[in-house]
Structure formats: structure tokens, C-alpha cells
C-alpha positions as CSV (number, residue, x, y, z in Angstrom):
1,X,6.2,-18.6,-44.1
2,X,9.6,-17.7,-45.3
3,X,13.1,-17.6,-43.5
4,X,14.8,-14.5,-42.0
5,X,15.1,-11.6,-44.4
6,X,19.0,-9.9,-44.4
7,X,16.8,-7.1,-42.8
8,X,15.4,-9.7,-40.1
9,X,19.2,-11.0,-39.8
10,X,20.9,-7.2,-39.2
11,X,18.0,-6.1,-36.9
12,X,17.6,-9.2,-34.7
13,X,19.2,-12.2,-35.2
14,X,22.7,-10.2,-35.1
15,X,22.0,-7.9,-31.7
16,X,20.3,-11.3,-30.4
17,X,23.6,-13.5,-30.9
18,X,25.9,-9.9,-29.8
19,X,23.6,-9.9,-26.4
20,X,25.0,-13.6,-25.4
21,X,21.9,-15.3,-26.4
22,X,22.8,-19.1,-27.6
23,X,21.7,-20.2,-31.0
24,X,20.3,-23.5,-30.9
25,X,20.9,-26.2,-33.8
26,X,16.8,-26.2,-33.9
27,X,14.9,-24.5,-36.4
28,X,11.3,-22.7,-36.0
29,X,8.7,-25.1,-37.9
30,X,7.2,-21.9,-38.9
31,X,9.7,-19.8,-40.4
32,X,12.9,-21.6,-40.8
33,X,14.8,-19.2,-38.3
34,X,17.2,-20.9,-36.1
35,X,15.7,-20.5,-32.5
36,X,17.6,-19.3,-29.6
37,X,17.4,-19.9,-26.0
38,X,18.2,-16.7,-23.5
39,X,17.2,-16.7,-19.6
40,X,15.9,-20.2,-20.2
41,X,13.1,-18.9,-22.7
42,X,13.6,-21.0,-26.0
43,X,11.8,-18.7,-28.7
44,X,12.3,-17.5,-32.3
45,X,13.5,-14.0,-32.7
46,X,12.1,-13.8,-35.8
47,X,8.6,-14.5,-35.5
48,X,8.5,-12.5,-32.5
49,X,9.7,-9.8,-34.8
50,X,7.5,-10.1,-37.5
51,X,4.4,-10.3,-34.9
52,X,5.4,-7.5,-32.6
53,X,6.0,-5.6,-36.3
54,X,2.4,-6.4,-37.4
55,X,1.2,-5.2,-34.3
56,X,2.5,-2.2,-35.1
57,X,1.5,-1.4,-38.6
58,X,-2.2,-2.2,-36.8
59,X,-1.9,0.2,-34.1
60,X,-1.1,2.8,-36.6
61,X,-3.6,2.4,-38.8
62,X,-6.3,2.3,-36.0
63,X,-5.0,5.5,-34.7
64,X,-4.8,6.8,-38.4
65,X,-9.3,5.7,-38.9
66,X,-9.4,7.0,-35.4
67,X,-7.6,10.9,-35.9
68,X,-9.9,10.9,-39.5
69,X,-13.0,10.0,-37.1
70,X,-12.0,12.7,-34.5
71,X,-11.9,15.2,-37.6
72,X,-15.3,14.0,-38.6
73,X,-16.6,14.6,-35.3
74,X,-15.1,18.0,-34.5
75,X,-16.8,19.5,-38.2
76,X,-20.2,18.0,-37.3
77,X,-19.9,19.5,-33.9
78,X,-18.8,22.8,-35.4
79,X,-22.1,22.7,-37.5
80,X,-25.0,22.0,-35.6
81,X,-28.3,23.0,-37.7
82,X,-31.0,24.9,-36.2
83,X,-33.5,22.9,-37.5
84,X,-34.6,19.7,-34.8
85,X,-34.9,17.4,-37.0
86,X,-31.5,17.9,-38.5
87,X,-30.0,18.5,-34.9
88,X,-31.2,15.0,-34.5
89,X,-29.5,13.5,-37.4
90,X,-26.5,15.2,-36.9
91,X,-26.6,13.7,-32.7
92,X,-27.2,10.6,-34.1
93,X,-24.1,10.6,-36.7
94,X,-21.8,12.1,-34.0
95,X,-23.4,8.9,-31.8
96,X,-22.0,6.4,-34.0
97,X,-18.7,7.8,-34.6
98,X,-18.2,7.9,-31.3
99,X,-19.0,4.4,-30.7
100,X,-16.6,3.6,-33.4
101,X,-13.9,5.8,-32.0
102,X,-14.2,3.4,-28.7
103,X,-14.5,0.5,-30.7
104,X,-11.4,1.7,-32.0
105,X,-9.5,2.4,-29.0
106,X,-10.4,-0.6,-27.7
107,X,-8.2,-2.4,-30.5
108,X,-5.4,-0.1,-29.8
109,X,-5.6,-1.6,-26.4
110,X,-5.4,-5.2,-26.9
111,X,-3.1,-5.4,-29.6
């Protein structure tokens, strides 16, 4: 992995080292990032950053499949066929997006 990006720098590193937090002559065997000690927690601010930022992109791309699987659902429910046999297919394809749509969620929720 690579060292702080001047983004990384202006967006954490900076506000960490305004808020009184004490950079440490360590480095993070990781990134490269200096790590910093604040409350007695030793961490690095920049992997925390990058992890707490990939945990982002996730959730919105979960709740992106998710909002396309509600979609799905709500024209299949619109659209029931007369027919039984049909009907069923159409329960059992609603069925599975739904248990997808949980499956789903229950990503959201842990991440």
C-alpha cells in the first residue's frame, strides 16, 4: 500500500495534528503514514480513512443493487398474470429478490 495522498494529508492528517493529536516518530508498516497517538489510542489516520472510505463506496453500492431490486419487485407486483401457472412463476421471482434484498440489507448492516 502507498503513503498518504495530499488529499489524505488535507483531509486527515492536517485536522488530526490541528485537534492536538501527537505525531509519533513511528510509521504504519502498512501504509507508510506516520501514526499518531490521541486519548492514549496509537492508530494510523490514514488507514482508518481509507477503511472507513471503502466502507462507504460498499454501502452505496448495496443500497444502489438494493433500490434496482425494489424497482424490480414493485413492476412484477404491478403485473401479476391471471394465468396460475404464471402467477406462480412470477411469486417465485418476487421470492428470490426478496431474499436478496435481505441478503442485502444484511451487508449494509455489518459493514
Amino acid at each position: 500500500m502507498r503513503g498518504p495522498t495530499d488529499e489524505e494529508i488535507r483531509k486527515v492528517i492536517m485536522p488530526l495534528m490541528l485537534s492536538g493529536a501527537k505525531m509519533l516518530d513511528r510509521h504504519c508498516p502498512k501504509c507508510g503514514s506516520p501514526l499518531f497517538e490521541k486519548d492514549g489510542r496509537v492508530f494510523c489516520p490514514v488507514c482508518e480513512y481509507r477503511e472507513r472510505k471503502k466502507k462507504t463506496e460498499i454501502n452505496q453500492k448495496t443500497g444502489e443493487v438494493v433500490k434496482r431490486l425494489e424497482e424490480k419487485l414493485i413492476k412484477l407486483a404491478s403485473s401479476l398474470p391471471d394465468d396460475v401457472d404464471e402467477l406462480e412463476k412470477h411469486l417465485k421471482v418476487m421470492d428470490l429478490i426478496i431474499e436478496l434484498m435481505k441478503k442485502y440489507k444484511a451487508l449494509e448492516g455489518r459493514e
